[in-house]
C-alpha positions, 0 to 999 in steps of 0.5 A, spaced: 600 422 390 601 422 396 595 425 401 598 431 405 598 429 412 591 433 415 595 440 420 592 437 427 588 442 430 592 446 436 589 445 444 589 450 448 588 450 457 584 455 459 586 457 467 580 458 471 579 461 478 573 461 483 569 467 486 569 472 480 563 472 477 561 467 473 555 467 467 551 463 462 557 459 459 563 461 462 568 457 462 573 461 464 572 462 472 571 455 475 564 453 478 564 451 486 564 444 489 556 444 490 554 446 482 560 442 480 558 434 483 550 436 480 553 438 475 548 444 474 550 451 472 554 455 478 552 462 477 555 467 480 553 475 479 559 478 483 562 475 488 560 468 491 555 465 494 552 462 487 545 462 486 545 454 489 548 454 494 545 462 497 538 458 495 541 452 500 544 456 506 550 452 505 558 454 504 559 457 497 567 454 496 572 451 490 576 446 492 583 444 489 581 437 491 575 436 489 578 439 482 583 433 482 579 429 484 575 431 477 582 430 473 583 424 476 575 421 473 578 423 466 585 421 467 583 415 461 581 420 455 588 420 451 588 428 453 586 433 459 587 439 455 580 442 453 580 443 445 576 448 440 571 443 439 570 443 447 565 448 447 560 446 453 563 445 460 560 438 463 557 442 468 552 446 464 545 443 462 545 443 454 539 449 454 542 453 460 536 457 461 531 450 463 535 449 470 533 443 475 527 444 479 532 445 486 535 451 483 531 456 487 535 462 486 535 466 493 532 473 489 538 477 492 544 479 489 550 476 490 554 479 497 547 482 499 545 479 506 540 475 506 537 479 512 537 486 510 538 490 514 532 494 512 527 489 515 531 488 521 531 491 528 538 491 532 539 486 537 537 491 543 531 491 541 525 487 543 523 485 537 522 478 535 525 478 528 532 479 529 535 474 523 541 470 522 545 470 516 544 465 511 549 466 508 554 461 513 554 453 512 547 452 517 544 459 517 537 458 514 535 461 507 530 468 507 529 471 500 527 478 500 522 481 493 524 488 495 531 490 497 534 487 490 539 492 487 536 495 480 532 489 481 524 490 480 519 483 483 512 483 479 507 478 480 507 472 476 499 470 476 495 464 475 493 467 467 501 469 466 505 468 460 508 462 464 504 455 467 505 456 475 505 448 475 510 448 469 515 453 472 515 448 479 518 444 475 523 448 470 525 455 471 526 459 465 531 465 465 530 470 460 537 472 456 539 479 453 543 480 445 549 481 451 548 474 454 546 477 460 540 475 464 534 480 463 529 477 466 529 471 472 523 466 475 523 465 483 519 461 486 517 465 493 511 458 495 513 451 492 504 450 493 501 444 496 496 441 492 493 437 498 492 444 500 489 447 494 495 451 494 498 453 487 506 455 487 506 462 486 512 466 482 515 473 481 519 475 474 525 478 477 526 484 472 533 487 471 531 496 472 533 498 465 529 504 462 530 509 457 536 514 458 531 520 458 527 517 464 533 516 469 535 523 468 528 525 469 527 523 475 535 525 477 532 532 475 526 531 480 528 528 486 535 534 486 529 539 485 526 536 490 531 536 495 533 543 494 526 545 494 526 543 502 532 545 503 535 547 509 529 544 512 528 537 510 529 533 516 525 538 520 518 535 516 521 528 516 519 529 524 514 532 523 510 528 519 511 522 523 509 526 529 503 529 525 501 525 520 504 517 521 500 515 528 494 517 524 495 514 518 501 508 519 503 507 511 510 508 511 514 503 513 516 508 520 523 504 521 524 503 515 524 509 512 528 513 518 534 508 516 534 508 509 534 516 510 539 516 515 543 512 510 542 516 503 536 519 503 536 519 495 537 512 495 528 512 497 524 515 491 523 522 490 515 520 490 515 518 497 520 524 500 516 528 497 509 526 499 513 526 506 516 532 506 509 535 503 504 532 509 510 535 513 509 541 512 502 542 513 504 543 520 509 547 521 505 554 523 501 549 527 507 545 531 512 550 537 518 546 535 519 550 529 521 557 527 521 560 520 517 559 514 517 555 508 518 558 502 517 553 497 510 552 493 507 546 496 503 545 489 509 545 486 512 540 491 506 536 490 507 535 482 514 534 482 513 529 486 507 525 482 512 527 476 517 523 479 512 517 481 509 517 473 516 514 471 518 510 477 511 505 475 516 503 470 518 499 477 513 499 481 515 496 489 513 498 496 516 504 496 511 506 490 505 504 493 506 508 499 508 514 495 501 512 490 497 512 498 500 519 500 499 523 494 492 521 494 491 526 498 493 533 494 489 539 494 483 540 490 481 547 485 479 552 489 472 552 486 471 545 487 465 543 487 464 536 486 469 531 486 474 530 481 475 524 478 483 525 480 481 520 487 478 515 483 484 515 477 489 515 482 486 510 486 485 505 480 493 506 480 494 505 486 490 498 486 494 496 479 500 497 482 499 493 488 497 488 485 503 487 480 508 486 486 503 482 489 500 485 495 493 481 494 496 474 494 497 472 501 505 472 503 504 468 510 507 462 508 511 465 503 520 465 503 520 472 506 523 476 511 517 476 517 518 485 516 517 484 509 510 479 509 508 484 515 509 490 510 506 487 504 499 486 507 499 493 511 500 496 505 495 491 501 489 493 506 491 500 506 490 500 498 483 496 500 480 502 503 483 507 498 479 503 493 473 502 495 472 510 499 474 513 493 470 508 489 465 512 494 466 519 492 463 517 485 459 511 487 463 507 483 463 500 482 470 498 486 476 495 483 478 490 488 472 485 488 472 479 494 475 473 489 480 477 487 485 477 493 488 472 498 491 477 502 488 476 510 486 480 515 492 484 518 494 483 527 495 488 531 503 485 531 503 486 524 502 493 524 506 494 530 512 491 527 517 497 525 514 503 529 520 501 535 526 507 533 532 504 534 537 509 538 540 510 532 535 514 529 531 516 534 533 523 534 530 525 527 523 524 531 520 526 536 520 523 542 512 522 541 514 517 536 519 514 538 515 508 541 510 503 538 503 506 539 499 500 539 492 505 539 494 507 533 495 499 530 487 499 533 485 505 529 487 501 522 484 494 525 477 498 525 478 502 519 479 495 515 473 492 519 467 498 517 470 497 510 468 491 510 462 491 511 462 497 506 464 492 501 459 487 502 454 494 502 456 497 496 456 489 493 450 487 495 445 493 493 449 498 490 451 495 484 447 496 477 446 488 477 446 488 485 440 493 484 436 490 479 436 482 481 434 485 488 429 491 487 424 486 487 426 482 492 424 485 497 424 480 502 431 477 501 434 484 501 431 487 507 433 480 511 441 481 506 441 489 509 438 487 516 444 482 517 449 488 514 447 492 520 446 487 525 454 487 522 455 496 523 452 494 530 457 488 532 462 492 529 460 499 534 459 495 540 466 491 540 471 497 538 476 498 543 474 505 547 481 509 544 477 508 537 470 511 540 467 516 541 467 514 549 473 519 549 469 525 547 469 528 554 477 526 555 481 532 557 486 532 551 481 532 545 487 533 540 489 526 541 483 523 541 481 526 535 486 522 532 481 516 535 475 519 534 474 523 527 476 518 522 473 512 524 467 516 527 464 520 520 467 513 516 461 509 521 456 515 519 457 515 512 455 508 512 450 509 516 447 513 511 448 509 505 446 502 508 438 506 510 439 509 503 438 502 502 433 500 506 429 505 505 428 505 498 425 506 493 425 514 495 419 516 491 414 520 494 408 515 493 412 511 499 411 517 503 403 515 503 404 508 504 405 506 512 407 499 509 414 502 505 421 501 507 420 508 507 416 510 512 418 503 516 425 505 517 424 514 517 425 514 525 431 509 526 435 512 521 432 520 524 434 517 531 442 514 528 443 522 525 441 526 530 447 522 534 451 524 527 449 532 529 452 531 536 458 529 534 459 535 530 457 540 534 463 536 538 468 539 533 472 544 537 477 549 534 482 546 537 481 539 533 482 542 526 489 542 528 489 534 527 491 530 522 485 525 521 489 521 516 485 518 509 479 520 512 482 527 515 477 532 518 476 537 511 476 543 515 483 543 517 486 550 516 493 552 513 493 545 509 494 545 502 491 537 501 485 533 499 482 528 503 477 525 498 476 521 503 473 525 509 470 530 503 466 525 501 463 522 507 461 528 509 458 530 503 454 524 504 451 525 511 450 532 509 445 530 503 442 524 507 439 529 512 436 532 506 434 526 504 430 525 509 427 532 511 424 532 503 422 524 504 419 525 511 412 522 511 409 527 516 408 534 519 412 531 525 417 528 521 418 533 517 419 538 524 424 533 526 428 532 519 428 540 519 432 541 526 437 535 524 438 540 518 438 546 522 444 544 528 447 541 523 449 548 518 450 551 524 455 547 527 458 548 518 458 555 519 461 556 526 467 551 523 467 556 516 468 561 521 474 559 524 477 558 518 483 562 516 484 561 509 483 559 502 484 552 502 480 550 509 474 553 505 475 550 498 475 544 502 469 545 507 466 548 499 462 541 496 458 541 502 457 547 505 454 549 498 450 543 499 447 545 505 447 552 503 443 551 496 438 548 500 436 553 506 436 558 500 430 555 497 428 550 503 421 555 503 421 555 496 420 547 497 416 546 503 411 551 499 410 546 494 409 541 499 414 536 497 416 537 505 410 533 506 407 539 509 
């Protein structure tokens, strides 16, 4: 019986185009020229350039000749039609998510410049910075870790759940149930191994979250704007007059063009920590007319809603939001310093580190306003950590050998401050320059808070304190060398940032140079003789040879500087926006300046500190007149207080002081003044 001849199994040609997007295992749209000779996967998300070639800075293009020219290769098989069992196009690897070490995909999404216009200054500008597109044949390449639409970059570290060397060599893709891409690997620093330097990495994750959480935030940010309205763009100018030339963390152009250009495109966080800073001047500014109606409270808590679920994402626009809304308003019968600060600080610092703030981006593939932004805001975070970690005496989060990030240059902080003449009329006119003493106030305030650092490391950690308490010689030589640190620092700082400007005519402005920095410099006066002197028991008081009785006078001496400045304070200057380390008598406010609250707080109990422990009737006289001016300079300041909220935020040290003159006879009668 004869065999049915076998049915031959039918081909089929599948017509393919070139520019529509092109994923994994696409055979129906044609890869481009480039991918197609190293025959690799040509992925395009929208429309061309393909990864490769944006990768490249070269022309992403398919042409009919190089297509016949594959034809031709293949003129010798018996047929050119692509059968059913032709499943696997030659120009894709057999396990498409192990791609060539060469395929370095550009981060931004396809049709985006290169060079955002985010980051750019317009050519009239004096600006250096001014790109060129990568996308022509020989522009070059900069990718960017932050303007990726619906796209998050998280640092890859050294402990991740891929080897940093092996993903040099392999790059991995994560792909959906949909066989869309869910997760990229880009390489932003290929290392250097004779250098030391490791290839660092960043997850590029697609934003999808829970339906409930989009919709929350839409929510939010619409309660936020109507809150504000009609007056939204008043308190944008505002803050950037009042609060920015002092504490510069938002990204000043940046931010004015974004607004510009859809201002629901910036986080509903960051708007609001703006139009709330704003609007703690608005009695205070002439320009403006009318009253707020909404409850800055509210305002406030809308926003910290909003960032709770944008921490699902976190970017540069987060970090920002996490360093304004630092500052809210404590309860009215705060005393001691919640533990609201510090939580919020540690998340500040969590977040910074997950799109990695505290690694260096120097020789990183970036766009030189992104590099410049990313270590701003890093060492901004640095110093909320550790004065926050101050208010409790906590150890800080950020700890020397956990970053790599350098010291920023005044060109960095001075980068974006320039407003175009496109913007310029949504600020005034006072900040439409760059204002490099304002650049100067941030240098110093990241040097003192070094030293304070290396104070904190040094004695003021549990096993720092044990290993050296009897080690009295080489901790006195550590500490001696720290103030020589605080006295070099003092002497070098620039006059706009001194307390040489106390006697200029316009002391508003210059209570922007002077107060941050100078209660900062006391506070770490006071807990750096705290260290010297001790230990503060009253057996040293009778013991010539202790640290005590060594180091009384010159710490009386140094304070009794600290009581002239703030007799110094004037009316006038509670108006001042003092940044992080903000004045806490400011009136009409509705924020927490933990910062400046605690620094005070620690100055006030220092001068207790050394009235108890004087050693003698003289010193104690002494300690006693340092005291007396300084309580008297708390009540003229609580006397021109107009409202609640300056007095919540005089309270914690106002009680301090308070309590003590209640039972300071009391105290000297029983002799523990030393009389």
């Amino acid at each position: 019986m004869d065999r049915p001849t076998p049915l031959r199994r039918r081909s089929f040609k599948i017509k393919t185009k070139f520019g529509a997007a092109r994923q994994w295992r696409s055979r129906k749209n044609r890869p481009c020229d480039a991918c197609r000779r190293r025959k690799t996967a040509c992925i395009i998300e929208t429309a061309p350039p393909c990864r490769f070639c944006r990768s490249k800075g070269q022309a992403c293009k398919s042409t009919e000749d190089a297509l016949s020219q594959r034809r031709s290769s293949r003129e010798v098989a018996p047929s050119t039609d692509v059968t059913s069992s032709s499943v696997v196009d030659t120009n894709y690897t057999s396990i498409p998510s192990i791609l060539s070490p060469e395929l370095r995909p550009n981060s931004l999404s396809a049709g985006q410049s290169a060079s955002p216009s985010n980051w750019i200054e317009p050519a009239s500008q004096t600006s250096p910075y001014v790109l060129t597109s990568p996308l022509s044949e020989n522009g070059p390449t900069i990718d960017t870790l932050e303007d990726n639409e619906n796209r998050t970059a998280h640092s890859l570290g050294l402990a991740g759940e891929q080897d940093t060397d092996l993903l040099a060599s392999f790059r991995s893709v994560i792909t959906n149930e949909r066989d869309g891409i869910s997760a990229d690997v880009i390489q932003v620093s290929s290392g250097d191994l004779d250098a030391t330097a490791f290839p660092v990495h960043f997850n590029l994750l697609m934003d999808e979250f829970q339906p409930a959480d989009d919709l929350a935030k839409q929510r939010i940010s619409e309660k936020i704007e109507a809150m504000v309205s009609p007056h939204a763009a008043t308190l944008v100018r505002l803050f950037f007059k009042h609060v920015h030339p002092v504490y510069c963390v938002v990204s000043k152009v940046r931010f004015l063009r974004a607004y510009a250009e859809d201002s629901l495109k910036i986080p509903a966080s960051l708007r609001g920590a703006v139009y709330g800073l704003g609007s703690m001047f608005w009695q205070h500014d002439p320009d403006v007319e009318g009253t707020l109606q909404f409850d800055l409270h509210d305002l406030f808590e809308a926003a910290q809603s909003s960032l709770q679920r944008e921490l699902h994402a976190p970017n540069l626009w987060g970090i920002q939001a996490c360093l304004l809304l630092l500052h809210e308003r404590p309860a009215d019968n705060a005393t001691i310093e919640t533990p609201r600060t510090w939580v919020f600080s540690s998340r500040t610092v969590a977040c910074a580190q997950m799109i990695g703030l505290h690694r260096d981006s120097t020789t990183w593939h970036l766009v030189p306003g992104e590099q410049k932004l990313r270590k701003k805001l890093w060492w901004a975070t640095y110093m909320s950590d550790i004065w926050s970690s101050v208010c409790h005496g906590n150890p800080p989060l950020v700890y020397p050998r956990s970053f790599t990030t350098t010291l920023p240059e005044i060109d960095d902080l001075a980068f974006d401050e320039d407003v175009p003449a496109d913007f310029q009329d949504m600020v005034d006119i006072s900040s439409q320059a760059v204002d490099i003493s304002t650049s100067a106030r941030f240098l110093e305030m990241v040097k003192l808070s070094r030293i304070l650092h290396e104070l904190i490391d040094s004695y003021y950690l549990d096993l720092s304190y044990q290993q050296t308490i009897t080690q009295t010689q080489a901790r006195e030589a550590k500490l001696l060398s720290i103030r020589r640190e605080l006295e070099t620092w003092l002497s070098m700082a620039p006059n706009c940032v001194t307390m040489a400007y106390i006697g200029a005519a316009d002391f508003r402005n210059n209570a922007y140079s002077i107060a941050p920095l100078t209660l900062a410099y006391y506070a770490v006066q006071a807990l750096l003789f705290r260290a010297l002197m001790s230990p503060a028991r009253m057996s040293a008081k009778s013991d010539p040879t202790s640290s005590l009785c060594r180091y009384f006078d010159l710490a009386a001496s140094e304070f009794r500087k600290f009581t002239l400045f703030m007799n110094s304070i004037t009316s006038a200057c509670l108006h001042a926006f003092w940044g992080g380390r903000r004045f806490p008598f400011a009136i009409s406010n509705d924020a927490d300046w933990p910062d400046a609250r605690s620094q005070l707080t620690l100055c006030g109990n220092f001068l207790i500190y050394l009235f108890l422990l004087a050693p003698s009737p003289h010193q104690v006289h002494s300690a006693f007149e340092l005291l007396s001016s300084f309580h008297e300079s708390l009540q003229r300041l609580r006397g021109w207080a107009d409202d609640d909220a300056s007095l919540a935020l005089l309270r914690p040290v106002a009680l301090r002081i308070d309590s003590f003159f209640l039972h300071a006879a009391r105290i000297m009668r029983s002799g523990m003044g030393g009389t």
